[in-house]
C-alpha positions, 0 to 999 in steps of 0.5 A: 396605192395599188400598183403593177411593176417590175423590178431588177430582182427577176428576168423582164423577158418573161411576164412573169416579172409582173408583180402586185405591190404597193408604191407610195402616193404620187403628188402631182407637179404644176401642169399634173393631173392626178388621177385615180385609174378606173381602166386601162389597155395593153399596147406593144409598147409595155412589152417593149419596154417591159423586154428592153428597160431594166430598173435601177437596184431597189426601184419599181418600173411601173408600165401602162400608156393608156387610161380612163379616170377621175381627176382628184386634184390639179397641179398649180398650173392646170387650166381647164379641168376640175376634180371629178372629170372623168378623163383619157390619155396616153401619158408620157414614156419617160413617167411612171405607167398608169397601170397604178390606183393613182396617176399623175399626167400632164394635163396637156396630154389629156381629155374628157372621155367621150359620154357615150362609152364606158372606163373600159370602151374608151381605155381602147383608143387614146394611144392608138388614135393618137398614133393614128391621127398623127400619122394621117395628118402629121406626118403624111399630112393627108387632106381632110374630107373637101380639102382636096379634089385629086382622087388619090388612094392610101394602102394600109399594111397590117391594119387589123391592130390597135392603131389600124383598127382606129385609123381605117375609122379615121380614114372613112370618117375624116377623109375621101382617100380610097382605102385599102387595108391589109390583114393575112387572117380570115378573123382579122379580114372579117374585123376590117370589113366590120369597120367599113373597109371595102377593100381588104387584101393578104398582105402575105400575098403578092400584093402589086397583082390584088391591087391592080385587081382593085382599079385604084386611084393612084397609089400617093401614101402608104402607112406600114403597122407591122412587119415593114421589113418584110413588105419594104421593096412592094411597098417602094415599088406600088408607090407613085412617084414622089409618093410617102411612106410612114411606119410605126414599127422598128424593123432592122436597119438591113431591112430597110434599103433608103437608097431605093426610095430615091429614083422616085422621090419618095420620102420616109415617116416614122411616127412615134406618139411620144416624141412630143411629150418625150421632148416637151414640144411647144406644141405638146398640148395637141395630143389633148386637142385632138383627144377632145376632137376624137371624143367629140366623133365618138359621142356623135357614133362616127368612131366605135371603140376597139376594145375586145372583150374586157381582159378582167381587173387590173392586177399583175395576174390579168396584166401577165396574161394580156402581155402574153396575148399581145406578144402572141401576136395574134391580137385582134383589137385592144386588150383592157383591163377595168377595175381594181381586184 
């Protein structure tokens, strides 16, 4: 099959690493799905892993944590899918990338792809809406639309990304939470506004003086996308009491003082997609769940694909390009690949 890895014969810092080649068939274990890869998009993580992860002597390490496909054949233990559905995941960290022809995923990590969009529109969205959902509702355990009668208001701290860019939809859609959204540039603030949030704010800005300007509910939750370090002590004093916050990125321990959540009760969430695939959770079957749920609000035109303009086909040559972008980081939505050259 076609594939894009790296192996220990050049540097992983650069993307240059990113090399054609050709990787026997995968078979597929009892739970897989095999695939065959019509698209795919570019998340932070396969840099980080790119930069972090070097493979043994003679081994490829193939990247690539988001697909749309075509099932060709089930693993003895598959349970509702067949050949020829059309399908979308993010797969698992510690498993080969889809960034291949062929891929195998454990079905329980996946879904059939929403009617309405193409391989590519929907390569966008199941990492980052996964990581999104989980966030909302997992971790912060936010109520749905009616579940609660207190007024309460949610600050999202870079929220013009991959994962804010799905979860500000998932907020207006799913939730009566006030949103405020933050994004420091007039092409990021412009794409938030797009996507409905009514307010948006520079978080390089002091941001205690523009939200007291807003005249919010109170201030129980805040989701950090980016750059929490730098936001860390704001962020612990604009929260209510007994309030939460919850992270995806990875800023240094010294940036990071848990001591002074402690006067007001605060608790800490850090969110990792893959934690339930990595630890094989009894509840792992979730993620294809709540892709079917997500699929569900696409076709009926709640939730709109994040994907910029399609990046070209899948080769090591537009798959380097879409790295450099994506550490740039000046990315505004997802960045896909779609086909095979």
């Amino acid at each position: 099959m076609k594939a894009i890895g790296y192996s220990s014969e050049r540097s992983n810092a650069d993307a240059d690493c990113l090399l054609d080649i050709t990787l026997p068939d995968p078979s597929p274990l009892e739970h897989d799905l095999l695939v065959a890869v019509e698209a795919v998009s570019v998340n932070p993580v396969d840099t980080k892993v790119r930069r972090r992860e070097q493979p043994a002597l003679g081994e490829w390490r193939v990247l690539g944590w988001d697909a749309v496909g075509t099932v060709v054949s089930c693993g003895s233990a598959v349970q509702g899918f067949a050949p020829g559905d059309r399908v979308w995941y993010a797969g698992a960290l510690q498993r080969p990338g889809c960034n291949s022809s062929l891929h195998c995923v454990d079905h329980r990590l996946a879904a059939r792809a929403p009617q309405s969009l193409s391989p590519a529109q929907a390569a966008a969205l199941p990492l980052t809406a996964i990581t999104a959902w989980e966030l909302l509702f997992d971790r912060l355990k936010l109520p749905r639309r009616g579940q609660s009668d207190e007024r309460q208001s949610l600050l999202v701290v870079g929220a013009a990304g991959g994962v804010g860019s799905i979860l500000v939809q998932l907020v207006r859609q799913l939730t009566d939470l006030e949103l405020v959204a933050t994004a420091s540039r007039a092409e990021s603030q412009a794409w938030l506004r797009e996507l409905g949030v009514e307010h948006v704010v520079d978080h390089h800005t002091p941001l205690a003086d523009q939200l007291a300007r807003l005249s919010l509910p109170p201030l129980r939750s805040v989701i950090s996308l980016t750059h929490t370090g730098d936001h860390f002590q704001q962020l612990v004093d604009l929260l209510e009491p007994q309030g939460a916050l919850a992270l995806i990125d990875d800023p240094p321990p010294q940036a990071i003082d848990v001591l002074a959540l402690k006067r007001k009760s605060l608790s800490l969430h850090w969110e990792l997609m893959f934690t339930r695939s990595l630890f094989n959770t009894p509840d792992m079957a979730r993620q294809g769940e709540l892709l079917g749920e997500l699929a569900a609000l696409v076709d009926r035109g709640w939730i709109r694909t994040t994907a910029a303009e399609p990046f070209g086909p899948i080769d090591a040559a537009h798959l380097r390009a879409a790295h450099r972008q994506l550490e740039s980081g000046r990315t505004v939505g997802k960045l896909v690949l779609t086909g095979w050259s």
